[in-house]
KEDRENKE-784214 format. One record per residue: x, y, z of N, C-alpha, C, CB in turn. Coordinates in steps of 0.001 Angstrom, whole numbers, plus 500000, padded with zeros to 6 digits. Glycine has a CB too. Layout:
<kepas>
XYZXYZXYZXYZ/...
</kepas>
This chain:
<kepas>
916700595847717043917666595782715942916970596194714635918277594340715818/917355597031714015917125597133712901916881596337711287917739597678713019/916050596369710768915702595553709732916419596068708493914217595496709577/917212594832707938918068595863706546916989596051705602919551595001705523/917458597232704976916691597578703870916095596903702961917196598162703311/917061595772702500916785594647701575915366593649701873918130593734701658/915486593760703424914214592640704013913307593615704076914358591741705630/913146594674703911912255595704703728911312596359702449912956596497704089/911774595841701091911449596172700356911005595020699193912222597014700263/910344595174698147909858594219697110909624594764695974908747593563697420/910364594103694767910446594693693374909638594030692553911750594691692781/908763594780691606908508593797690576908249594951689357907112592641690970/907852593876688417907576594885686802906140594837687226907993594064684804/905998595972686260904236596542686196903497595692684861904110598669685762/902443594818684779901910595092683531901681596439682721900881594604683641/901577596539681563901454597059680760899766598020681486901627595994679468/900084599574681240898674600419681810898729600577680386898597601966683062/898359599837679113897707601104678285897280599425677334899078602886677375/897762598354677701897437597059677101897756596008677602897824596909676050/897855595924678732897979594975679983898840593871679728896638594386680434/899767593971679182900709592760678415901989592899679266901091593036676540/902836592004679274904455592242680086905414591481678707904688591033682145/905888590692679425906716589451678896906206588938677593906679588237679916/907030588221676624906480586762675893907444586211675952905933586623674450/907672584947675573908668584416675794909270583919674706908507583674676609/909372584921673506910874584554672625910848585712671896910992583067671511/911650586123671426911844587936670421912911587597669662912379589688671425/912593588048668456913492588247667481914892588781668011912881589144666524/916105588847667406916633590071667457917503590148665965917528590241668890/917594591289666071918784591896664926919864592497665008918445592694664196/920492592856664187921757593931663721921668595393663262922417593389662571/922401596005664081922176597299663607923462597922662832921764598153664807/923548599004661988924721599098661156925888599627662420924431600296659702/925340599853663588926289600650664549926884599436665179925535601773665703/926381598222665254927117597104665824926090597055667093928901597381666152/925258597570667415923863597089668000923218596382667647923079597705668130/922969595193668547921930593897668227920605594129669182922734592209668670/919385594542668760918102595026668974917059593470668711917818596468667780/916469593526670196915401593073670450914394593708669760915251593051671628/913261592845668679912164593251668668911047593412669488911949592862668057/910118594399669341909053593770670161909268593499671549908711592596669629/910121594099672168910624593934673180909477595030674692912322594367672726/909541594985675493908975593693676023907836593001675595908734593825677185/906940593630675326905573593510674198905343594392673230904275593584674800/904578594317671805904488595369671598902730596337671658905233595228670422/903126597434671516901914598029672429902099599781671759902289597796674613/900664600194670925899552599394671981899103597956670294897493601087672770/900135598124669321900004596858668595901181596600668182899097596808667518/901900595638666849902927595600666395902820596646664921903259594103666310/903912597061665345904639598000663843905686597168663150905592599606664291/905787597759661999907307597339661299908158597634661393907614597372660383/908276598633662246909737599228662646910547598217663274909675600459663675/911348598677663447912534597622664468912636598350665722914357597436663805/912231598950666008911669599994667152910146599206667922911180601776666201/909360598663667258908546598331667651908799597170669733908083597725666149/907999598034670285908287597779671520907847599126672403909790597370671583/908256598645673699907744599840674827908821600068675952906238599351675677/908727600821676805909146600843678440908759599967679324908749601913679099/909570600027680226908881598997681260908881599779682741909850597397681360/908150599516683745907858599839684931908083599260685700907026600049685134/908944599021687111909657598985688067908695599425689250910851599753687808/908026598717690212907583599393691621908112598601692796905931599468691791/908554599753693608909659599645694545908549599424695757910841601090694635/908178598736696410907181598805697786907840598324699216905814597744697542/907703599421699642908205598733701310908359600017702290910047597783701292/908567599810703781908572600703704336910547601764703748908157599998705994/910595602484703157911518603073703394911817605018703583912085602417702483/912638604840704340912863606283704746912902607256703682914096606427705456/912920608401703549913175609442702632914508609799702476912504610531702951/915972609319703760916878609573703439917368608459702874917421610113704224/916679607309703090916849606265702195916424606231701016916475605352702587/915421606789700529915321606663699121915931607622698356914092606617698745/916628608849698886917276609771698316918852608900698101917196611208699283/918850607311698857919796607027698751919977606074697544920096606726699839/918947605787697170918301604358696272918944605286694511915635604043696528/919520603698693881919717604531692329919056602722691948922006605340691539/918768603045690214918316602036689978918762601660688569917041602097690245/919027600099688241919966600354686439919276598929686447922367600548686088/919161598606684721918645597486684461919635596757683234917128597763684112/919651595388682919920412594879682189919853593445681629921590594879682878/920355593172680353919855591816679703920681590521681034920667591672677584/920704589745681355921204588455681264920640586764681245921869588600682139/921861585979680867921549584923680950921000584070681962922251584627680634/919817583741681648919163583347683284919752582357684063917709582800683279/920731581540683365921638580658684230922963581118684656921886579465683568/923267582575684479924268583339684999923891583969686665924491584518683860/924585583604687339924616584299688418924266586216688703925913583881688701/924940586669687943924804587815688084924744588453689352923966588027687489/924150589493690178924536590222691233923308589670691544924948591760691267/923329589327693245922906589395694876922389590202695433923691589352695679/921662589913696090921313590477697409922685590783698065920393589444698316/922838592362698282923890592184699278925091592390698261923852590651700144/925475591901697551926198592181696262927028593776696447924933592179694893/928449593552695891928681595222696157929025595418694946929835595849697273/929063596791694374929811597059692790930115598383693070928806596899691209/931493598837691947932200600056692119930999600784691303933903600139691506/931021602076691750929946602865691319930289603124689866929753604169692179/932153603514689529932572603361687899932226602471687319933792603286687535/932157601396687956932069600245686788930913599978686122932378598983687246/929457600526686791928528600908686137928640601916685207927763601125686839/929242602853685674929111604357684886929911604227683677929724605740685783/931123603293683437931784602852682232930891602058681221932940602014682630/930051601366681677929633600104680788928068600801680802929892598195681596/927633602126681228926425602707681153925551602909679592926730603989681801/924705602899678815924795602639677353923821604419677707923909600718676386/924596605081676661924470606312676315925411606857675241924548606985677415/924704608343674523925346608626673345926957608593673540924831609984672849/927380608239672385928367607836672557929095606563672890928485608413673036/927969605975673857928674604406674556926919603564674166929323604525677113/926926603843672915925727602414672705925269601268672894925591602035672064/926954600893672897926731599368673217926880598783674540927591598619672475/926797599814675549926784599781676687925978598882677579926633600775676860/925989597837678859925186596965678755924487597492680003925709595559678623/924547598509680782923356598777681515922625599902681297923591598784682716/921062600050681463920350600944681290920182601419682680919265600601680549/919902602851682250920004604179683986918174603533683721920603607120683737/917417603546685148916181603583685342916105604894686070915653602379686000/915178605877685429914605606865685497913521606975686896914064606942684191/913659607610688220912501607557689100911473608432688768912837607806690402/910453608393689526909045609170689690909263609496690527907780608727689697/909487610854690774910177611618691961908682612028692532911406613094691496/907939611996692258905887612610692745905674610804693358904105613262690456/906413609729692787905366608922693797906736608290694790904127607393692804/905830607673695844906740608175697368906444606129697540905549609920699138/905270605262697764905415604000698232903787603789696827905287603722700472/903796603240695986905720602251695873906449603480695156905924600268694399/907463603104695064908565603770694376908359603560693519909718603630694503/908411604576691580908482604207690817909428604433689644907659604246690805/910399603681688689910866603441687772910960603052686756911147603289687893/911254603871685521910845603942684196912331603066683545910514605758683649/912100602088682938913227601522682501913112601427680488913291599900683442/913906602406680141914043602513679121913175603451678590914066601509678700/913093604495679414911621605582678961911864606096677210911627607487680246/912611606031676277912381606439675400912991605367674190912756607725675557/911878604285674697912232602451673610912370602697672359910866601107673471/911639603928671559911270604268670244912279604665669852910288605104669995/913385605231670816914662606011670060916012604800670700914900608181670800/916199604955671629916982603983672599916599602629672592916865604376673990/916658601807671213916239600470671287917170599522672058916057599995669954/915992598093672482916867597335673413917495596432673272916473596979674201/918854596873673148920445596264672947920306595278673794921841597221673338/921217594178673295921403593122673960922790592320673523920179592371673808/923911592433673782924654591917673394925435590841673388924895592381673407/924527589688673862925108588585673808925664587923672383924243587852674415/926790587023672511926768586566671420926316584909671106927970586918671070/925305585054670420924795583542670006925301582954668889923391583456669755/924969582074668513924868580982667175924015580263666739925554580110667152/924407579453665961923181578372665236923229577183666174923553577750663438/923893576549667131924177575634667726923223575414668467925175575686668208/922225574172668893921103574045669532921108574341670745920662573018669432/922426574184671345922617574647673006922010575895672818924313574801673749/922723576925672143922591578659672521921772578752671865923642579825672270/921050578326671224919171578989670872918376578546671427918409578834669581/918646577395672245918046577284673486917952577324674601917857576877673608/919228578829674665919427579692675999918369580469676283920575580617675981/917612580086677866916882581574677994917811582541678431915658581641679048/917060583866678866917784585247678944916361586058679767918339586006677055/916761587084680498916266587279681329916531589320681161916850586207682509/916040590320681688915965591328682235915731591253683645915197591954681642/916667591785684020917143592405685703917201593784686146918572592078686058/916241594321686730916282595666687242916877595900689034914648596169687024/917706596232688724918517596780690097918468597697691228919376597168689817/917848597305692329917598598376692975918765598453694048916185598346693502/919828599812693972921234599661694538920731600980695740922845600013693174/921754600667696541921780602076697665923068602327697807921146601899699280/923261603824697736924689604796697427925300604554698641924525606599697143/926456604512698761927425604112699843928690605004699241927714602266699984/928664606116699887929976606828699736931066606316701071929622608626699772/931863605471700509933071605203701863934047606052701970933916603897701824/934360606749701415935189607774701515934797608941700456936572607237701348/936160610202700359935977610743700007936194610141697641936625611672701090/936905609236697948937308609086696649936796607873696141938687609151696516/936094606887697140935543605222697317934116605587697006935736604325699089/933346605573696325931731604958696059931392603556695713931090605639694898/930936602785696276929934601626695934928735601907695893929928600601696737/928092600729695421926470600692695482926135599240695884925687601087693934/925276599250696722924789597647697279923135597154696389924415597792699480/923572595904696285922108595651696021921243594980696609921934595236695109/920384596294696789918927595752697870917684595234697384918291596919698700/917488595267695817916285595159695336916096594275694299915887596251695014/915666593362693709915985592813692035914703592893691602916642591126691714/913951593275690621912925592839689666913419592015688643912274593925689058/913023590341688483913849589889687272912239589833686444915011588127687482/912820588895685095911264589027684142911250587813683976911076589902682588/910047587473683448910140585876683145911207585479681910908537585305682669/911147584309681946913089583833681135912009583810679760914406581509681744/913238584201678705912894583901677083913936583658676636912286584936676171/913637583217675313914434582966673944914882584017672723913628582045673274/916042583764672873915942584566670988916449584226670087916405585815670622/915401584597669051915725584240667436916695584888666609914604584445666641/917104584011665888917888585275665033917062585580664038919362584961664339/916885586845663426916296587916662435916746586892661144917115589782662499/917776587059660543918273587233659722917966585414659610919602588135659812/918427584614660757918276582837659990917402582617660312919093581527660266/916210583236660678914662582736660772913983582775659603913812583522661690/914717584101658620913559584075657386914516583184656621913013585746656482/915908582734656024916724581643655418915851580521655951918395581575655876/915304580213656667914998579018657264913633578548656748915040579160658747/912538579936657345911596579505657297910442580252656271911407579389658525/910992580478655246910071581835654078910354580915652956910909583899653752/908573580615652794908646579624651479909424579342650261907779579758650954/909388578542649616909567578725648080908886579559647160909388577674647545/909665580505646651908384581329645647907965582621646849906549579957645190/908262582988647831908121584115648314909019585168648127907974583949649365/908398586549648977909060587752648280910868587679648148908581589159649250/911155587050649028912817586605648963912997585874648701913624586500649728/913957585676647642914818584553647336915974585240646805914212583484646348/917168584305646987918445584926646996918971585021645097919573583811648147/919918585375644797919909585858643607920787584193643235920689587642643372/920612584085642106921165583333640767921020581452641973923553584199640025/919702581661642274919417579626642664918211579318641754918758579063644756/918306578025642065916985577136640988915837577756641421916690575242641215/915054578237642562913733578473642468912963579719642315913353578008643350/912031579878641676911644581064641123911723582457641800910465580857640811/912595583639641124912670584774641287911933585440640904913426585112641070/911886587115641377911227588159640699911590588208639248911520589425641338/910584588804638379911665588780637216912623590497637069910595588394635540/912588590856637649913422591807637968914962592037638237912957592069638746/915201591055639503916296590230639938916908589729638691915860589082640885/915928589209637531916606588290636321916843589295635213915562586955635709/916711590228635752917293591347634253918618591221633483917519592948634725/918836590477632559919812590775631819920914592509631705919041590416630665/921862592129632371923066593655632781923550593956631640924575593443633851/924052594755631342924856595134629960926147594571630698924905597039629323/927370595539629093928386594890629632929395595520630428928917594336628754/930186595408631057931084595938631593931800597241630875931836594935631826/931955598595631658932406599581630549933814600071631044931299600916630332/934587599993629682935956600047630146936507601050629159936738598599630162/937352601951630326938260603378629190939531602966629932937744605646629418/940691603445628693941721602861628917942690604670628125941748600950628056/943748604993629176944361605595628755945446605826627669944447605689629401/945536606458626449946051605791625467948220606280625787945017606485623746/947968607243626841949132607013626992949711606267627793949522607779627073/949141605313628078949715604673629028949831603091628691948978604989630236/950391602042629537950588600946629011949623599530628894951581600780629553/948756600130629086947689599235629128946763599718627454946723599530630839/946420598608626693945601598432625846944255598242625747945947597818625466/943808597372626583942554596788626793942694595975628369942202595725625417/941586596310628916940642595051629777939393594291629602940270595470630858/939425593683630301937929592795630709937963592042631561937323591946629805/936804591761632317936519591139633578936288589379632961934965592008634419/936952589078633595937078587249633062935703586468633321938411586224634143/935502585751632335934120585321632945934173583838633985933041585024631522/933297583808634461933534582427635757933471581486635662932916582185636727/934380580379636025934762579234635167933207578187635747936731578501635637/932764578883636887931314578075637179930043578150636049930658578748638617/930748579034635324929419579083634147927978578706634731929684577874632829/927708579324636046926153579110636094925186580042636182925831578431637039/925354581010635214924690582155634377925561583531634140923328582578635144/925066584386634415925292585796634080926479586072635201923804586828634223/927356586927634767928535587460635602928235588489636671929535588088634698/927363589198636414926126589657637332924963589936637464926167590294637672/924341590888638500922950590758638251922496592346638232922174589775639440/921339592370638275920853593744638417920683594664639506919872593732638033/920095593571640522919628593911641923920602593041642949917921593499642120/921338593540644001921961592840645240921303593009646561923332593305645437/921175591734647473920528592494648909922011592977649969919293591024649990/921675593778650227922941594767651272922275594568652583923143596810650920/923105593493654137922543592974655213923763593673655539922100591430655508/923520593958656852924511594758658001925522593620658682923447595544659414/926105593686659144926767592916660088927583593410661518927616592314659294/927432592475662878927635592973663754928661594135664495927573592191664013/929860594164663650930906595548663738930249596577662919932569595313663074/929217596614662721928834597937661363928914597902659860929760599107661458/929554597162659980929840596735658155928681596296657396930909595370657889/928151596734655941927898596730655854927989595970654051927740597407656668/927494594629654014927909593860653030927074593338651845928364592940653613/927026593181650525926528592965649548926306591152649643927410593670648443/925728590432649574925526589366649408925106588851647807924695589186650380/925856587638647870925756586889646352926471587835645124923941586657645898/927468588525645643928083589430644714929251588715644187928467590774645343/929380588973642907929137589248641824927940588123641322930437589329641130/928328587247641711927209585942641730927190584854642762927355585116640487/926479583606642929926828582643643834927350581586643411925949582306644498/928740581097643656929932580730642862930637579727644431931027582480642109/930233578044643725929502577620642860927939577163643007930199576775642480/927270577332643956926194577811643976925629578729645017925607576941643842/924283579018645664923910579410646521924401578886647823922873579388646301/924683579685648931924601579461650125924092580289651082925531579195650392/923428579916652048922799581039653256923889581597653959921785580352654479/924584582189653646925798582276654755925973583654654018927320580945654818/926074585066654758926332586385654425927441585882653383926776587466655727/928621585534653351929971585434652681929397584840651240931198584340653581/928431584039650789927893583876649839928450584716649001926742583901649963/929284584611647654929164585448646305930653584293645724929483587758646498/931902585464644988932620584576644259933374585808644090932010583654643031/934524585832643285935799586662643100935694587313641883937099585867643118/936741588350641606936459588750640193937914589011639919935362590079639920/938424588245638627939439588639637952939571589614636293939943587407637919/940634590014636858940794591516635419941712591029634819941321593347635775/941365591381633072942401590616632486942477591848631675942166589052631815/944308592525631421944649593481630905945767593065629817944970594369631905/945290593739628406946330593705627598947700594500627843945812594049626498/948772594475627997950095595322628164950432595732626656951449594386628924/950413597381626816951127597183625443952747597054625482950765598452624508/952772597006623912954253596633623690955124598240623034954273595100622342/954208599095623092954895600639622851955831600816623917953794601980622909/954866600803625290955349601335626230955753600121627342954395602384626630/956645599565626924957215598407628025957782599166629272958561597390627342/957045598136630433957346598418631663957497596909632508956214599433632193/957927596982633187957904595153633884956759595620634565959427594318635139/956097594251634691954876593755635077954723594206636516954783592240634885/955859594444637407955372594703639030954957596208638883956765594472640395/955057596721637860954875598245637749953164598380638046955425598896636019/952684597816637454951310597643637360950725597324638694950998596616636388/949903598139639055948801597698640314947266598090640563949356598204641541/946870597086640741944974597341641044944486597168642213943957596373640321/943448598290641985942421598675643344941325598412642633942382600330644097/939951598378643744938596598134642884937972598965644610937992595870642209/936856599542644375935947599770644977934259599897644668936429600588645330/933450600011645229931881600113644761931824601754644794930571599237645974/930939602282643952930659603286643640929652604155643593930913603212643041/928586604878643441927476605478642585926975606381642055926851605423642794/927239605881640436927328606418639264928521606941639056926441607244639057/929996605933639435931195606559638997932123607481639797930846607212638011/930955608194640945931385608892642149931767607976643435930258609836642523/932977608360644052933015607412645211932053608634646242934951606886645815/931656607405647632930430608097648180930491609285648921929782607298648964/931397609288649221931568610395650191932496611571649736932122609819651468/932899611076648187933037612898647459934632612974647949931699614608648467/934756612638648522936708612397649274937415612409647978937259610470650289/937249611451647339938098611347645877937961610615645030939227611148645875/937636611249643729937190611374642597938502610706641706936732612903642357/938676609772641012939698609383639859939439608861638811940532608647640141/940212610043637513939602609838636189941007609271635453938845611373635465/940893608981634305942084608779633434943289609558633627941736608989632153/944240609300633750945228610052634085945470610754635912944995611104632991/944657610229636343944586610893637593945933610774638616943334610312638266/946569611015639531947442610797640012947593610554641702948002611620639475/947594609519642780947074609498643993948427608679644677945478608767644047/948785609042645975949786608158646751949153607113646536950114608383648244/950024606096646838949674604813647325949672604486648202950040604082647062/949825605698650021949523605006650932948482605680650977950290604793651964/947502606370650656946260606528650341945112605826650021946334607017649721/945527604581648968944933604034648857944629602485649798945161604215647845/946307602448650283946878601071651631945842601769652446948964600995652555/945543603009653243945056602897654199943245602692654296945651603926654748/942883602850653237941597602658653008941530601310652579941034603592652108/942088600176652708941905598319652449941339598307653722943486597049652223/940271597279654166940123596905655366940840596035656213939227596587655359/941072596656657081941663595337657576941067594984659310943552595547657500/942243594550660271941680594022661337941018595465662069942839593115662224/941953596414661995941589597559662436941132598993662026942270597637662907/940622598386660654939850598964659812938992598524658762940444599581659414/937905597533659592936754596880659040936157597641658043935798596575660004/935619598777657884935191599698657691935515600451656045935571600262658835/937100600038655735937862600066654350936959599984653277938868598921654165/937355601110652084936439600797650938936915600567650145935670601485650507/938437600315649705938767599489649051939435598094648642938929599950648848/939827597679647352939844596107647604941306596260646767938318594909646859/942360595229648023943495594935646316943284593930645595945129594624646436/943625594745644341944012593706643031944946592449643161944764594538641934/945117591180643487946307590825643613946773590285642007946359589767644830/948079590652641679948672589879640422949087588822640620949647590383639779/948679587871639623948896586210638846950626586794638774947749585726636695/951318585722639150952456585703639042952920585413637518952854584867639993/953893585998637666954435585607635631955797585356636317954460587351633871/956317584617635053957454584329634850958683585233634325957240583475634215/958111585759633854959148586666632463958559588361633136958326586193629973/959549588919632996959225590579633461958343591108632782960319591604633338/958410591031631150957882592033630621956957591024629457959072593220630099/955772590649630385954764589766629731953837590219629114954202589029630438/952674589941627985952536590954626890951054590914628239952487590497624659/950396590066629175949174590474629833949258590111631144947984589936629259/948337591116632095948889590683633113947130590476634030950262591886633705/946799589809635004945591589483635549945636589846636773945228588225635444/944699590400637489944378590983638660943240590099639318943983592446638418/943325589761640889942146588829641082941612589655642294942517587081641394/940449589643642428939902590674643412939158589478644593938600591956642503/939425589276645801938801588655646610938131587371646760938258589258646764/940107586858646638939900585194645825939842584753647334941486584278644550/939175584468648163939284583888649280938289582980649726939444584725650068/938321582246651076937149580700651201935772581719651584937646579111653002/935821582681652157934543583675651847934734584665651246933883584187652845/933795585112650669934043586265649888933345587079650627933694586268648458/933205587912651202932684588970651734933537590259651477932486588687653093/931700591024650286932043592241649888931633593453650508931739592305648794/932574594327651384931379595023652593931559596708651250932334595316655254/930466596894651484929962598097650681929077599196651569929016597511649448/929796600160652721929654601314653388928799602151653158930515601868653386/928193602448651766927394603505651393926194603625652110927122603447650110/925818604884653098924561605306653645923604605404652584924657606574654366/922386604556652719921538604036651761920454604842652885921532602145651337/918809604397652330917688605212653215916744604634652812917455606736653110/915558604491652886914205604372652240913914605540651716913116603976653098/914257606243651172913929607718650081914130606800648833915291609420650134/913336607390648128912816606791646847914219606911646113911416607656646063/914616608593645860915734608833645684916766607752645971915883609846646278/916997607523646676918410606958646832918137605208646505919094607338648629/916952605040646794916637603098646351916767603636644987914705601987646788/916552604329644021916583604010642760918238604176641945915431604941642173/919221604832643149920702605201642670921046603838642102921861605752643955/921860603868641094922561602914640349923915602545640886922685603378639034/924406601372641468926149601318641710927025600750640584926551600327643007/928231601073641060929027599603640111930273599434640984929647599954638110/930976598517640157932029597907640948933131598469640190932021596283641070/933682599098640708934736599869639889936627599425639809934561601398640589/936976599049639083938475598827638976939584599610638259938585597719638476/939928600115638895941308601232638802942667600551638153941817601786640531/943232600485637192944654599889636830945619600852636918944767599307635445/946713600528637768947639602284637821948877601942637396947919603200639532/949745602960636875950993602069636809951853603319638008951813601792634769/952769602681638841953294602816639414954878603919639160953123601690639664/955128604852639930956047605843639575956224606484641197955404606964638254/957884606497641491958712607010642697958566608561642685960355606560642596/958302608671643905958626610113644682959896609921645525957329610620645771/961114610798644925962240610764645568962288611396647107963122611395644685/961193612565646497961592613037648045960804612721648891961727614384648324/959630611556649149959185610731650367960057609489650559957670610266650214/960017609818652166960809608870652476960104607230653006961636609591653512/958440607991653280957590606347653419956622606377652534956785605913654920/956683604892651841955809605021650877956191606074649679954603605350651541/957325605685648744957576606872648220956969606460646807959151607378648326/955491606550646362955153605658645348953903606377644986955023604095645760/953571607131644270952378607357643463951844606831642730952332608028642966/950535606644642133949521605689641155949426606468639817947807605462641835/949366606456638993948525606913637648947618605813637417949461607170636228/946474606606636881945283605731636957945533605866635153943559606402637943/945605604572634885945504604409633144944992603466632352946606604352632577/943784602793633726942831602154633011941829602145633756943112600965632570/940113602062633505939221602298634561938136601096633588938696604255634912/937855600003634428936695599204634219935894599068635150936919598096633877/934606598943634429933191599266635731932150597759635420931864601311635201/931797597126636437930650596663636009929329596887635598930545596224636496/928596595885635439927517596695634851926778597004636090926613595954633692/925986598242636397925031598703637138924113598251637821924605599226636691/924125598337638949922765597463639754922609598113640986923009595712640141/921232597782641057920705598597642495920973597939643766919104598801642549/920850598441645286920515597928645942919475597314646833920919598192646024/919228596778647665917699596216648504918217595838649594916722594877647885/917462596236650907918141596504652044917195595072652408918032598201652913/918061594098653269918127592723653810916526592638654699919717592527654923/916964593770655411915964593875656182914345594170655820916426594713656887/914475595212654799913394596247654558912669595055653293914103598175653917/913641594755653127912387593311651523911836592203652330913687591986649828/912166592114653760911626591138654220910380591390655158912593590485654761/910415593066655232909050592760656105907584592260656009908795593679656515/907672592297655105905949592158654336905967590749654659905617592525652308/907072590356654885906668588746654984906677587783656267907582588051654113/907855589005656901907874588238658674907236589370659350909703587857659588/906566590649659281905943591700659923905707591387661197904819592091659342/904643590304661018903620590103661835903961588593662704902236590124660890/904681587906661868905261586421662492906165586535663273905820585452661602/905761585887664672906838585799666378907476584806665828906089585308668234/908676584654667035909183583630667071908304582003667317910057584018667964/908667580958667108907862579720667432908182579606669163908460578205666396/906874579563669498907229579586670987906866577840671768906103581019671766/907704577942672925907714576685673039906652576222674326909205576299673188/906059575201674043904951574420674345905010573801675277904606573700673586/906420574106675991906349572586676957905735573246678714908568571639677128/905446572808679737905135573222680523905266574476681203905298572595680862/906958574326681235907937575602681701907381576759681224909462575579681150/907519577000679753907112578141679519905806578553679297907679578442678736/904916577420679396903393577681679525903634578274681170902192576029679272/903769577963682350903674578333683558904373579557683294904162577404684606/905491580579682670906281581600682558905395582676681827907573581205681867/904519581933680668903829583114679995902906583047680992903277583058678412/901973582763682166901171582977682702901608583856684108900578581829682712/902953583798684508903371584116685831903187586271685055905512583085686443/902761586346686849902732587995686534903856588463688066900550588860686615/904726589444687715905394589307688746904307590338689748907062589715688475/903191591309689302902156592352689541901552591228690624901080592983688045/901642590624691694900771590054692626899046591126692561901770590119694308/899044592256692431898190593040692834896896593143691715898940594292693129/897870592536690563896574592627689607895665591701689434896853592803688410/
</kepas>
């Protein structure tokens, strides 16, 4: 009787040939602006640690056992993150050959949760497989979703390499069986982003803008003031940005840090300020209301009036799409479709909402920009480490339009005149990530001490070495 394939063969990972390292047992991870969450340092790093977020390697797969040549022409191989207390696939195990090839992570499908393992078609026993041959470009995604909750940060998680054999059952039926597993030893992960909130002194290179303990003095630069042009034909007199009834300093600042978040978005923290004080929580900042004189030349009722606000730099919106000066003239579902919403995270602009009045034709009317229990301001602009572009200036820009019908649209029959334009004052950005390396570069996660994972960092799955 024949011996199945499965009792025939044995998988494991290779140590490291260029620094003899495999596993550790906890890795950072992060956010990427694409909605990729990247393992650092993943599996080790080698042949030292960098600052990149790239920092990490490939891993190696050897297949050993007696098998045929029409059998290994039959063998495919894919690897994937999971939870080590998840079941996941068997010995013996069957899967539709699509359902890999859908959820496969390649251009286009990033967030894809299995990786193709690459063979060594020159070596014959053991078999060999390259899992993730190009770590430096193709970093390793992992998309679970965690929290702060002590259960799930003290989930391990595991890598599983798959060794399947092709089973065409028909002409239109493919499966794949699984005959092989390489798993890795179990780890932990940190989060990036609440490891340094947590654990980066007082008085180090980060600290968040407008709290009690000492900042750069840079961060504390006194802003000018808000600059506001107002069209004289039109019904607006004057604005200004209201100041905050938290009175706990300046209405803004100079410098903001800009952190990514997991759909791609990409958000300003502590903006306009931290109102009513600091909090670690991305949504951290406070609202901004516009306060406009109406004149009394040109009476119009108050619903006539409507505000937009977006971020800017130097007055240009970013992507050159569209430009609006005094007098300018734009639909208004132009501007509806660029708000973010559920299905357009991504939106760059913000509505104005109006303070209700009583009386139609009130001599001022107030606009409140992102009065909500978080404030989260997401600000899109492709930023870089080019000197150039860290030194661009933004602002927060607010548009006052008054409102006028197009008879002959039949949706949305409503155009804007832009007839008032207020800007805040100017400030740079600092990328979340990039101000913090100097300070967590080189610092792992805290790894844990207790037996388990002392016996896990020592296990080699390499019997041979």
């Amino acid at each position: 009787m024949a011996v199945p394939l499965s009792d025939r063969i044995r998988c494991e990972f290779q140590s490291c040939a260029i620094c003899g390292q495999l596993f550790g047992p906890s890795y950072w991870r992060n956010n990427k602006p694409d909605g990729q969450k990247v393992l650092r340092c993943f599996p080790h790093c080698c042949p030292q640690h960098t600052n990149r977020r790239s920092c990490g390697t490939h891993l190696v797969v050897h297949v050993r056992g007696e098998v045929s040549p029409i059998e290994q022409a039959s063998l495919e191989s894919y690897s994937r993150f999971e939870c080590s207390m998840d079941r996941g696939l068997e010995i013996g195990d069957r899967i539709d050959h699509a359902t890999i090839q859908v959820g496969l992570r390649k251009h286009g499908n990033v967030l894809g949760e299995w990786i193709q393992n690459h063979p060594d078609l020159k070596a014959q026993n053991p078999m060999i497989y390259v899992v993730n041959r190009n770590a430096l470009q193709d970093e390793w995604h992992y998309n679970w979703k965690g929290s702060a909750s002590k259960i799930l940060r003290q989930t391990s998680h595991v890598l599983k390499s798959y060794i399947f054999q092709n089973v065409q059952e028909s002409i239109s039926q493919r499966y794949l069986v699984v005959v092989g597993i390489a798993i890795s030893t179990p780890f932990t992960l940190a989060s990036f982003r609440r490891s340094i909130q947590q654990e980066i002194p007082e008085g180090s290179k980060f600290m968040p803008p407008n709290t009690s303990s000492p900042v750069p003095p840079a961060v504390t630069e006194v802003p000018t003031q808000p600059e506001v042009r107002v069209l004289p034909t039109g019904g607006i007199e004057n604005c200004r940005i209201v100041d905050c009834t938290c009175q706990i300093g300046e209405m803004f600042k100079d410098k903001y840090i800009r952190c990514n978040k997991t759909n791609g978005r990409k958000e300003l923290r502590c903006f306009p300020h931290c109102c009513p004080q600091h909090t670690l929580h991305s949504s951290c900042g406070g609202k901004i209301v516009v306060h406009c004189d109406i004149s009394m030349h040109k009476q119009l009722p108050v619903h006539y009036y409507a505000a937009y606000g977006r971020f800017e730099v130097g007055g240009v919106q970013v992507g050159g799409v569209l430009t609006l000066q005094l007098g300018s003239v734009v639909p208004m579902q132009t501007l509806e479709d660029g708000v973010p919403k559920s299905h357009n995270s991504l939106g760059d602009w913000f509505i104005g909402f109006r303070m209700p009045s009583r009386i139609c034709y009130p001599n001022a009317v107030e606009f409140t920009f992102n009065d909500s229990a978080k404030h989260y301001w997401p600000y899109n602009w492709h930023g870089s480490a080019a000197k150039e572009k860290r030194k661009l200036r933004h602002h927060f820009t607010v548009y006052i339009f008054e409102k006028q019908l197009r008879e002959e649209s039949a949706e949305m029959p409503i155009d804007l005149k832009v007839v008032a334009i207020i800007q805040s004052p100017s400030f740079q950005l600092i990328s979340y990530r990039c101000n913090n390396y100097q300070s967590v570069s080189t610092r792992q996660p805290k790894q844990d001490d207790s037996d388990e994972f002392q016996s896990a960092k020592r296990f080699r799955f390499n019997e041979d070495q």
